[in-house]
Structure formats: C-alpha cells, structure tokens
C-alpha positions as CSV (number, residue, x, y, z in Angstrom):
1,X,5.9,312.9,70.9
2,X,4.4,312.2,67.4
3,X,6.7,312.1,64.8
4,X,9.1,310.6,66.2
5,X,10.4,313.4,68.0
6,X,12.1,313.3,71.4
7,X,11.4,315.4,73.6
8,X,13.6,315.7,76.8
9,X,11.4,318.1,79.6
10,X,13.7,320.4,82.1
11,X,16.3,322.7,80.7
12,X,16.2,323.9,84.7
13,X,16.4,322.0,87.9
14,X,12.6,323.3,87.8
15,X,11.3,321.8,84.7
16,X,11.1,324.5,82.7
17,X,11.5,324.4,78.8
18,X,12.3,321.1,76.8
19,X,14.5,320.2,74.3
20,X,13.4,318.3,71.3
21,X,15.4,316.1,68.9
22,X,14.7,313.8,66.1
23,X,17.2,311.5,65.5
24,X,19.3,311.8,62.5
25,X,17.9,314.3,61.5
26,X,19.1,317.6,59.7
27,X,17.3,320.9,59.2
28,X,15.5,319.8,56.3
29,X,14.4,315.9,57.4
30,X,13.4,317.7,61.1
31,X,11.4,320.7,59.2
32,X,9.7,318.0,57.0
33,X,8.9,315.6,59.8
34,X,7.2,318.7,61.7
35,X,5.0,319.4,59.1
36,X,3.8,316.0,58.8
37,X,2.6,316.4,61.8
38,X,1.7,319.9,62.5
39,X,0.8,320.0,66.0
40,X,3.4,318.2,67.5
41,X,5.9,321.0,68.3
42,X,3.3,323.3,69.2
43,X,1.9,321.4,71.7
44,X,5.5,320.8,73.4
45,X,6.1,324.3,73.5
46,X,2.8,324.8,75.8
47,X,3.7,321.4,77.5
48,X,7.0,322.8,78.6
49,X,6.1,326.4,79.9
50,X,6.8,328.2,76.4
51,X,10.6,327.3,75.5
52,X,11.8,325.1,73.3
53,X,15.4,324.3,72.3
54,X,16.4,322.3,69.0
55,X,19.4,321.9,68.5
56,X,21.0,320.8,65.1
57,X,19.5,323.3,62.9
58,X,22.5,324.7,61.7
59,X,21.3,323.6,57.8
60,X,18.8,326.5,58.1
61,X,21.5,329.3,57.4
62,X,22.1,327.8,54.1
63,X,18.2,327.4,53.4
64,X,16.2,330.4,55.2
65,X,13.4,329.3,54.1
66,X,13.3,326.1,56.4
67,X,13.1,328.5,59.1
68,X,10.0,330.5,57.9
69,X,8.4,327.0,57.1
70,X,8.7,326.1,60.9
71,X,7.9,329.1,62.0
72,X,4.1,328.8,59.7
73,X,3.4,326.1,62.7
74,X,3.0,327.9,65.4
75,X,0.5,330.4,63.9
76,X,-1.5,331.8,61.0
77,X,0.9,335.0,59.9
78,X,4.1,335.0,60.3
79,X,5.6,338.7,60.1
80,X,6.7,340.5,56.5
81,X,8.9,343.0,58.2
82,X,9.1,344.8,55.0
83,X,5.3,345.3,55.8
84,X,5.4,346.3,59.1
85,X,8.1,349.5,59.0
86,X,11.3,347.2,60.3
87,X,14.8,349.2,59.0
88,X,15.8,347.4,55.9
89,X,19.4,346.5,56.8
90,X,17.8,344.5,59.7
91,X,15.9,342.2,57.5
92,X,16.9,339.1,55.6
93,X,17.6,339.5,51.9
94,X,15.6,336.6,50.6
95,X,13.3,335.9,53.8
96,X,11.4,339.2,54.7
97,X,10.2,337.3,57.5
98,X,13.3,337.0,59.3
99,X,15.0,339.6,61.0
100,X,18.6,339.9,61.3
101,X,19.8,340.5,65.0
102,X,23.9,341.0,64.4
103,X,27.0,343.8,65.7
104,X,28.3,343.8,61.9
105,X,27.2,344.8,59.1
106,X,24.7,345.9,57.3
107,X,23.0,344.9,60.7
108,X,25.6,346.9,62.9
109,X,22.9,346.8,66.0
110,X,25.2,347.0,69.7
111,X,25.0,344.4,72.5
112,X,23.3,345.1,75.6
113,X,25.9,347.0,78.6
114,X,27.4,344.7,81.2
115,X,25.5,344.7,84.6
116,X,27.0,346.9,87.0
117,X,28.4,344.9,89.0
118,X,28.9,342.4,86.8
119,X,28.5,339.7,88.5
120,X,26.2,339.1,91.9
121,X,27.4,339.7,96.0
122,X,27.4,336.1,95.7
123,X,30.2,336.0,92.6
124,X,26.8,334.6,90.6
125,X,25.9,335.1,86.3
126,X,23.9,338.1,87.5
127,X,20.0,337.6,85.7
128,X,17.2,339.3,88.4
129,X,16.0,342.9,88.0
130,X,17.1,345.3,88.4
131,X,20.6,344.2,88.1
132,X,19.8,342.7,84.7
133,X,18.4,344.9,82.6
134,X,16.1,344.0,78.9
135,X,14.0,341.8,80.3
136,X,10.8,342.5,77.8
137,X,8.2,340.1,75.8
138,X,8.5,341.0,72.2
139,X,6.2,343.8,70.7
140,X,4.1,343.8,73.9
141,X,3.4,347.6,72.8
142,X,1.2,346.4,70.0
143,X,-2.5,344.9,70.1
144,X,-3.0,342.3,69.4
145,X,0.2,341.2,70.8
146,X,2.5,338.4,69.2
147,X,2.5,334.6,70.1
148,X,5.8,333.0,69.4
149,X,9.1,333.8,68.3
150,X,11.9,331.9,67.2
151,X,15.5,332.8,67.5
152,X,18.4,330.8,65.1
153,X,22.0,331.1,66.4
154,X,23.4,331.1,62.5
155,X,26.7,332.4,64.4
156,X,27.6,332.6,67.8
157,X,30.0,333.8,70.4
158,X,32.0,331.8,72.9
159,X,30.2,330.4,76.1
160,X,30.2,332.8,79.0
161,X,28.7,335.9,76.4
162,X,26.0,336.7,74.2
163,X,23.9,334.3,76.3
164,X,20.0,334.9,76.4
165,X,17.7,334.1,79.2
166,X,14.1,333.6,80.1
167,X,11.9,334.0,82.7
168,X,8.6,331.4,83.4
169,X,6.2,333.9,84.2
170,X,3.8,331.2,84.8
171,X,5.7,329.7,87.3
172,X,6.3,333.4,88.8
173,X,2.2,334.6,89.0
174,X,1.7,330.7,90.5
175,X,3.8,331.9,93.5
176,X,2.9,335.0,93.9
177,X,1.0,335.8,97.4
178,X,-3.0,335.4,97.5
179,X,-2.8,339.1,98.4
180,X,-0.5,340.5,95.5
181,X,-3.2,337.8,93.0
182,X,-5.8,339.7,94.8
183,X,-4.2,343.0,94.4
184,X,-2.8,343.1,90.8
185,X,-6.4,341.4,89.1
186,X,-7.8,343.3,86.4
187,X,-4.9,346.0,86.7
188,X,-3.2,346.8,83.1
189,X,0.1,347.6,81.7
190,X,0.7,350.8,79.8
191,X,3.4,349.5,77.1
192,X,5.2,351.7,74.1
193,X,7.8,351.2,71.8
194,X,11.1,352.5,73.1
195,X,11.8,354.6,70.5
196,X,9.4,357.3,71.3
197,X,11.0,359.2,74.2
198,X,8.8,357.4,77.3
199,X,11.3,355.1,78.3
200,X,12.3,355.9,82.4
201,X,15.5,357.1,81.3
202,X,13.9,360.0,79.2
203,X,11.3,360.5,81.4
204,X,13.6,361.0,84.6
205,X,15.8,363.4,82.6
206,X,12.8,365.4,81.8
207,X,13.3,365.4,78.1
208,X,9.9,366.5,76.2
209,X,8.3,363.4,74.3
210,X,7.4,364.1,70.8
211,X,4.1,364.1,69.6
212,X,2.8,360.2,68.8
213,X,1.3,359.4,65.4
214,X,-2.0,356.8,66.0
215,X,0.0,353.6,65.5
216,X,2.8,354.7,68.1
217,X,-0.2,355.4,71.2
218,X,0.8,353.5,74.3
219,X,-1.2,350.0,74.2
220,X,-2.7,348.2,77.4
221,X,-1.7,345.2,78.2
222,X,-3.2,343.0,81.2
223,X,-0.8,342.5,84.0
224,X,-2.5,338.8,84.4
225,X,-2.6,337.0,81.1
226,X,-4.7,333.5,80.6
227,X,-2.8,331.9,78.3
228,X,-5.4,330.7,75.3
229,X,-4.2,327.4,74.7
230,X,-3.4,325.9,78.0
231,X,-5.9,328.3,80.3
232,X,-3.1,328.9,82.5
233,X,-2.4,332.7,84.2
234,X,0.8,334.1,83.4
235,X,2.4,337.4,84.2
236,X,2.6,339.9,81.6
237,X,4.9,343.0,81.7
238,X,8.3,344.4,80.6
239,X,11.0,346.5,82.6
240,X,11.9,350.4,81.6
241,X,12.3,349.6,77.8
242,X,9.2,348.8,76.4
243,X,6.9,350.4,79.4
244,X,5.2,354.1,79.3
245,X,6.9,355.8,82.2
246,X,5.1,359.4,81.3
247,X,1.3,358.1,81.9
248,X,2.3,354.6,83.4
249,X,3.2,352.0,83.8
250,X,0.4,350.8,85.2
251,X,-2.8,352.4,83.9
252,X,-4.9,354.0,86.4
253,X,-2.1,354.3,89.6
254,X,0.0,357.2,90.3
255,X,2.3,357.5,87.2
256,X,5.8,358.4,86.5
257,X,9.3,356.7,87.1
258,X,8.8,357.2,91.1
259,X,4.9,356.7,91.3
260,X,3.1,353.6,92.9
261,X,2.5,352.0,89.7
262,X,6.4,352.0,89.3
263,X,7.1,350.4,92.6
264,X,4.5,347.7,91.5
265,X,6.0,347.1,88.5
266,X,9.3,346.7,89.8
267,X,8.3,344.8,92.5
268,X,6.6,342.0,90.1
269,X,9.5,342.1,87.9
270,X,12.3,341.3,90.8
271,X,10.0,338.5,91.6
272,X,9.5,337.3,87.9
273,X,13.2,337.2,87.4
274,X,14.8,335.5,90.4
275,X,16.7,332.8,89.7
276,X,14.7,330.3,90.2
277,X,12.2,330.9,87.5
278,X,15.1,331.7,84.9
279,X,16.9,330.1,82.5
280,X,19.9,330.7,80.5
281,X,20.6,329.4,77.5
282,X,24.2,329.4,76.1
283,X,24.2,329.5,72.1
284,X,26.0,327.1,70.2
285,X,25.6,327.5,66.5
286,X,22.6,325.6,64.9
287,X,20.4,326.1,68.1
288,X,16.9,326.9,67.6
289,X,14.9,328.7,70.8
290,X,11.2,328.8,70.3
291,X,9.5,330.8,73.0
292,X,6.3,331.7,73.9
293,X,5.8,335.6,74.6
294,X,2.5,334.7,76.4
295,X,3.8,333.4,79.4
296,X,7.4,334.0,79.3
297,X,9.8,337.0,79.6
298,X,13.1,337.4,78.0
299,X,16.4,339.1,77.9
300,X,19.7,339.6,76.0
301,X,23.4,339.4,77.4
302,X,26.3,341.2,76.8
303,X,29.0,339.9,74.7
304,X,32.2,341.1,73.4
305,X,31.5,343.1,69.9
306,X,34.5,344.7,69.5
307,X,36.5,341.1,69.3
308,X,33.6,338.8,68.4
309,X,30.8,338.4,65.1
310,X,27.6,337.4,66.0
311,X,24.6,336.3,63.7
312,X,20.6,335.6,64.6
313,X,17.7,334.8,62.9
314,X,14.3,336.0,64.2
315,X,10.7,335.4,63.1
316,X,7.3,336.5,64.8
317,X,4.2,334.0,65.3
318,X,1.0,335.5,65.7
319,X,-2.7,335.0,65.2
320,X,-4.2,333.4,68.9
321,X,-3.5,336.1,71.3
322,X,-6.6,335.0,73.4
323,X,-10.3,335.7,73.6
324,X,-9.4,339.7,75.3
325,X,-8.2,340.6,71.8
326,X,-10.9,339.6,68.9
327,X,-11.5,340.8,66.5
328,X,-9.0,343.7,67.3
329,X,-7.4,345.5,64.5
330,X,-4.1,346.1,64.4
331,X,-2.5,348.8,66.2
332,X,0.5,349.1,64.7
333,X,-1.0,349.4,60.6
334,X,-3.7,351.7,62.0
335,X,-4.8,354.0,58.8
336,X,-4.8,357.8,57.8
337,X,-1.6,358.3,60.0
C-alpha cells in the first residue's frame, strides 16, 4: 500500500476484509499519514470486499476530531447529526459528526436480545437469519443511500459479547443460482425507518401505522446493487427492522409479513448470512471497522448491559452512491414537511 501502510487481506478463511497497520504509528501519525495520501485507504476498503479493521486507534477518544478527519476520506459529506434530526444525547459533544452508540448515559440505548437459542444445534456463535436477528445496511431507508461508515470501540466489553458481524454480500449474490440472478434482476426493496410502525412485528400484530410525513415515505432500494467503484453486483436488503412490511418488502410482489415478497426476502437473507460469507469481529478497545454499506450487511450482538459499560463512535460517509441515484435530492431533508 502507499504510505507505508500494511495491509494484511483475510479477516476470514475466505478472504474477506483486511486489516491495515502502519508501523509505529499512533492515531495521530496514522490519520496524518492517510491524508498524505488520500486514496490509499479507500482503495483497500474496495480491495478487501468493504471492511477494514485498524487497530491502534485508541488515541482518537482523546482527540475526536482524528476520527472525523478519517472519516472526510472516504467521501465528500460526512454527516452533522445535529442537521439531520439524530436525538441529542446520542451525538458527540464536540464532534456533531459522531454519533454515540453506548448502554449508559446520556446515551442509555439497550443491546440487541440474545438469539433464541442462543447458540446453534451444532453448539455454534449463532450469526444466519433468522436465528440472528439486526442484520441491516445503515440508513438504507434514505435516497440517496450512505457509503461508508466507521465504528471506534472507545470502550469495550469482554470477548465472547458485544461482538459485531458482517456479511459479504458480494460474495453472497456471486453464488447465488443463475435462476435466483435471473429471478431477483430489476426487483426493488421497499425500506423505512423502524420507527414508524411498518416493522413485521407491528404489522403482524395488526397495530395501525400512523400517518408518514414526506421525509419518512418508504424508499426503494434495488435488490441487486453495482457497486460504483469497483463495478461489482452486490446484494442489497435488510431483515424486519429497516424493511416496509405493510406494502413490502419487495415492491411490486404480494405484500405483507406472509406474502411472496416476504418469503423472497427471507430466503436471500438466510443465504446472505451463512456462515461462510460472515465475519465476526471481536472489539478490543482502539479498533477502528470501516465498512462499506454498498456491498456489505451488518449486525450487532448482545452483550451484558446490566454488568458491563460500553462506548462507540460512529460517523456516516456519503456522496458516491452510484450512477441510479444522481442528481437525487435528499429524502430525508425533503421541504414543506
């Protein structure tokens, strides 16, 4: 790598993700050697399938900005979340573009549950759908959708908890059957924020979904996404959080929680998230995960919150979503609401 960057490829026995060093290096000298030369990170995150690892960076709690500084690499805007309606106990104090992911407070925000069962029939980490649960690209319910994120582990919990993992959905629309390709090209997503009383659980239970101002309408998202920088086709969805399951999921098929488009969906995602596209990272303070919500999907792990503290940092990339969305405004500041 330029820069004098390492870059080790594999953080699974399939290749995917990388991890990338610069030795003897802190936060600061790492952050200032990657600005010297801009595109070297960026062009390891789409050499590796969209994660990155750094460890190391543990300096950046101590000097946020460092963080928002990397982050300006992997895209022209990085996200004000005072801007964009985020609550303000979840966003950094000095660095509106960071938002704060912790159990305690002011954050106060609760793991995901434990699978049930916890662990697979084969006494396995459990991480294919359905049995785990979350998996989602960030803010797919907005158009244009975002590029990269990065996640800090300013404080941790102990191995075995609090892990998160990631899916190559590259890797998982490469194997796909010639007839599922066939079947799913040119097929959209219907995708809303989980807040707004669509999610399946709602929608099974039959409770009434409240009226949706413009910048809260369901978005579509293609199922298939060409990813803009390396050309490659990448599957693009999340599971019951972050999907419409009153007029969706999948726009144009039989709708609803038990309609075709729902067995589709689900179908896709069990075969996104087998084990062999997946992996899982356990957080050590100072590590730095940059991923790639173009062509990857991700998910959070429980962790003890009753017993254990956990900090995270988390800024948004955006600004080359691919040719599909020029030009588009943005959904999610649409006016006269």
């Amino acid at each position: 790598m330029d820069g004098g960057f390492t870059l080790a490829r594999g953080l699974t026995a399939g290749g995917f993700g990388g991890t990338v060093t610069l030795a003897g290096a802190g936060a600061a000298e790492f952050v200032a050697a990657a600005e010297a030369t801009p595109g070297a990170l960026p062009a390891a995150l789409a050499e590796c399938g969209g994660v990155l690892l750094i460890p190391g960076m543990g300096g950046m709690a101590e000097a946020p900005e460092l963080l928002l500084r990397l982050s300006r690499l992997f895209g022209p805007e990085v996200e004000n979340y005072r801007e964009t309606g985020m609550a303000p106990n979840m966003i950094h104090p000095e660095v509106p573009e960071i938002f704060v992911v912790s159990n305690i407070p002011p954050v106060c925000r609760t793991p995901p549950a434990m699978p049930d069962p916890p662990l697979t029939a084969e006494g396995k980490f459990p991480v294919q759908f359905p049995q785990r649960r979350g998996w989602h690209s960030d803010q797919s319910y907005r158009r244009p959708p975002p590029d990269v994120s990065l996640f800090l582990g300013v404080r941790t919990v102990p191995r075995g908890q609090g892990q998160t993992l990631f899916a190559d959905a590259t890797a998982a629309y490469e194997a796909l059957s010639p007839e599922m390709k066939a079947r799913i090209e040119g097929l959209d997503g219907l995708h809303i924020s989980g807040g707004l009383g669509r999610r399946r659980e709602a929608v099974l239970a039959g409770t009434p979904a409240p009226a949706l101002k413009p910048s809260q309408l369901p978005q579509r998202q293609p199922l298939v996404r060409e990813h803009p920088v390396t050309g490659k086709r990448a599957l693009y969805m999340c599971e019951y959080g972050q999907m419409d399951w009153l007029e969706g999921p999948i726009f144009g098929m039989e709708p609803g929680p038990h309609g075709e488009g729902a067995k589709l969906l689900e179908a896709l995602m069990a075969h996104c998230t087998q084990e062999r596209f997946v992996y899982v990272h356990e957080w050590t303070p100072g590590d730095l995960v940059i991923w790639d919500n173009r062509c990857t999907l991700h998910a959070a792990t429980w962790f003890d919150a009753e017993h254990e503290a956990r900090v995270m940092w988390r800024t948004t990339v955006s600004g080359n979503p691919g040719a599909l969305y020029a030009g588009e405004a943005k959904s999610w500041l649409v006016a006269a609401e």
